[in-house]
C-alpha positions in Angstrom: 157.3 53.7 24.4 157.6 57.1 25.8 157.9 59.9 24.0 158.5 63.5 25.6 157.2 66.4 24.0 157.4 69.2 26.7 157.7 72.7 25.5 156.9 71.5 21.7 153.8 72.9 19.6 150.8 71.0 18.7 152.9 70.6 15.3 156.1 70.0 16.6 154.7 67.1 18.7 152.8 66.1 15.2 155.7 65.6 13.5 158.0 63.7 16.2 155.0 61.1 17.3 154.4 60.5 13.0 158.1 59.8 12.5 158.4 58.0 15.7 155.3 55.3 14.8 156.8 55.2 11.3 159.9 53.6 11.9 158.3 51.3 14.5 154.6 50.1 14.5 153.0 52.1 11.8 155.0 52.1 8.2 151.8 52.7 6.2 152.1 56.2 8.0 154.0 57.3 5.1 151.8 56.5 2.3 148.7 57.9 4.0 147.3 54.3 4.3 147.2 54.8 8.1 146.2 58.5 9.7 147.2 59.8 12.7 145.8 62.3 14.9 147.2 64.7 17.7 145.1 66.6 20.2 145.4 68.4 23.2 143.0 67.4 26.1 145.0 69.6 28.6 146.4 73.3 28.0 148.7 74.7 31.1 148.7 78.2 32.4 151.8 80.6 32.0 152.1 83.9 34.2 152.8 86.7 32.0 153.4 90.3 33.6 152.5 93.2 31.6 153.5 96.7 33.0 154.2 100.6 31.5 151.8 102.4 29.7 149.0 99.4 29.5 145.2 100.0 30.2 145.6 97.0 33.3 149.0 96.4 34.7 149.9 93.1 36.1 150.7 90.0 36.3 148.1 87.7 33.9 147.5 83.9 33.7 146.8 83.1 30.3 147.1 79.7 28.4 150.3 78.5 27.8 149.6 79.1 23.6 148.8 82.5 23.8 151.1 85.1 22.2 152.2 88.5 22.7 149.3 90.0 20.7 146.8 87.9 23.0 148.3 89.3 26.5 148.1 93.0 25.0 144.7 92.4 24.2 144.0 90.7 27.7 145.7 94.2 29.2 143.4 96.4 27.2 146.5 97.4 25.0 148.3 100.6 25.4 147.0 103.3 27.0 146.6 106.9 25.7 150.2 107.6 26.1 151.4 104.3 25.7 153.9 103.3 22.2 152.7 101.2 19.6 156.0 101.5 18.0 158.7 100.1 20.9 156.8 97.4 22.9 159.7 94.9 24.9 159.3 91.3 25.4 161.3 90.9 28.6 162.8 87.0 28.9 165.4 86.0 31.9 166.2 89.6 32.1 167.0 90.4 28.9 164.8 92.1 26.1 164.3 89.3 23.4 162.2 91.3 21.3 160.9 95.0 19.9 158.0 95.1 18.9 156.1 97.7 16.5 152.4 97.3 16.4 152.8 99.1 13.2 153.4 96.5 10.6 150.2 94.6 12.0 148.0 97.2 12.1 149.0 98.9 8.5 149.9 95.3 6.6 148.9 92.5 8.7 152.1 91.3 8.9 152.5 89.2 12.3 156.2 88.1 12.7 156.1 89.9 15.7 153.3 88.0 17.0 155.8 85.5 19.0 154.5 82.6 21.4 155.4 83.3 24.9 156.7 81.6 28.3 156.3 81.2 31.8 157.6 84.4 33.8 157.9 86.9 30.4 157.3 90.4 31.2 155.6 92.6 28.3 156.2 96.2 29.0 154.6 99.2 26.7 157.0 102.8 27.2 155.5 105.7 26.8 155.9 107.3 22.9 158.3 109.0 22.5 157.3 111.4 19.0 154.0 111.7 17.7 152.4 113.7 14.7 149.5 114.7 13.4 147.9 115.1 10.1 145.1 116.3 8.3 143.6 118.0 5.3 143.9 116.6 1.4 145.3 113.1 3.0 143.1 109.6 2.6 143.2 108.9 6.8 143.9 111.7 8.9 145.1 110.8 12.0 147.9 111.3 15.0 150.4 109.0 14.2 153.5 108.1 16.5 157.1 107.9 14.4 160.4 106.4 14.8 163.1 109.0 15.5 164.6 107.8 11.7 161.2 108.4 10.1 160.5 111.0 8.1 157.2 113.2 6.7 157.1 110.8 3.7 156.6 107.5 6.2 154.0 109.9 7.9 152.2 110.2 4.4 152.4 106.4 4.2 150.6 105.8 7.4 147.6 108.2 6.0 147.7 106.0 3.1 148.8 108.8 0.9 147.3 111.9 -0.4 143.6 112.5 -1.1 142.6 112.8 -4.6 141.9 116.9 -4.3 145.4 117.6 -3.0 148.0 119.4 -4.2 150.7 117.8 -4.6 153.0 120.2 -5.2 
């Protein structure tokens, strides 16, 4: 029969047509007698507008599994005065999501790194604090800080002290 998978990942979809052709046509599903395999022939477009401090505002038609980090990168990412720190993800009006570049960038961490919809707006503010920082430090650097930040986060983001400084 039928079985409706719209707005469900490749995974999602996986898992619901497996479960589905178990309990009906294919028991052997379970054991990994039988396989099964799920692929898309067809991906749709979305319509994602991207505005504030971005290298091309607008609104962009990307695929339908691209994610927040993959329309930033189709805008040319933030411009010169555009944050890194404080990026919205704008859904039926309401902000679903801040986002700070940060935690990618320095760990590689990409929680933030959400799938997105038809009609979401992306928009990049301008930055609000930003420092720089040189001499005895490992990566010297302007970096842009969160008003609860303090000079020892800024010494995180230049990965520390050189091995001439004085620490004291």
């Amino acid at each position: 029969g039928m079985i409706y998978l719209n707005g469900k990942t490749i995974e999602d979809a996986y898992e619901i047509i497996k479960s589905r052709a178990q309990r009906t046509a294919y028991p052997d599903l379970a054991n990994g007698a039988t396989k099964l395999s799920v692929t898309l022939g067809t991906v749709r477009s979305i319509r994602v507008t991207i505005i504030g401090e971005v290298e091309i505002q607008g609104t962009h038609t990307i695929s339908s599994l691209s994610t927040l980090f993959n329309a930033l990168y189709q805008s040319g990412g933030p411009s010169d005065i555009g944050s890194l720190r404080n990026i919205e993800l704008i859904r039926g009006n309401r902000v679903i999501k801040t986002v700070d570049l940060y935690s990618f960038i320095k760990s590689g961490i990409m929680s933030d790194n959400i799938r997105l919809e038809d009609q979401d707006v992306i928009r990049v503010p301008a930055y609000s604090k930003r420092v720089s920082i040189g001499g005895e430090v490992r990566r010297e650097g302007i970096y842009e800080l969160k008003s609860e930040e303090t000079i020892a986060d800024l010494l995180g983001y230049a990965s520390g002290f050189s091995d001439n400084a004085y620490k004291q």
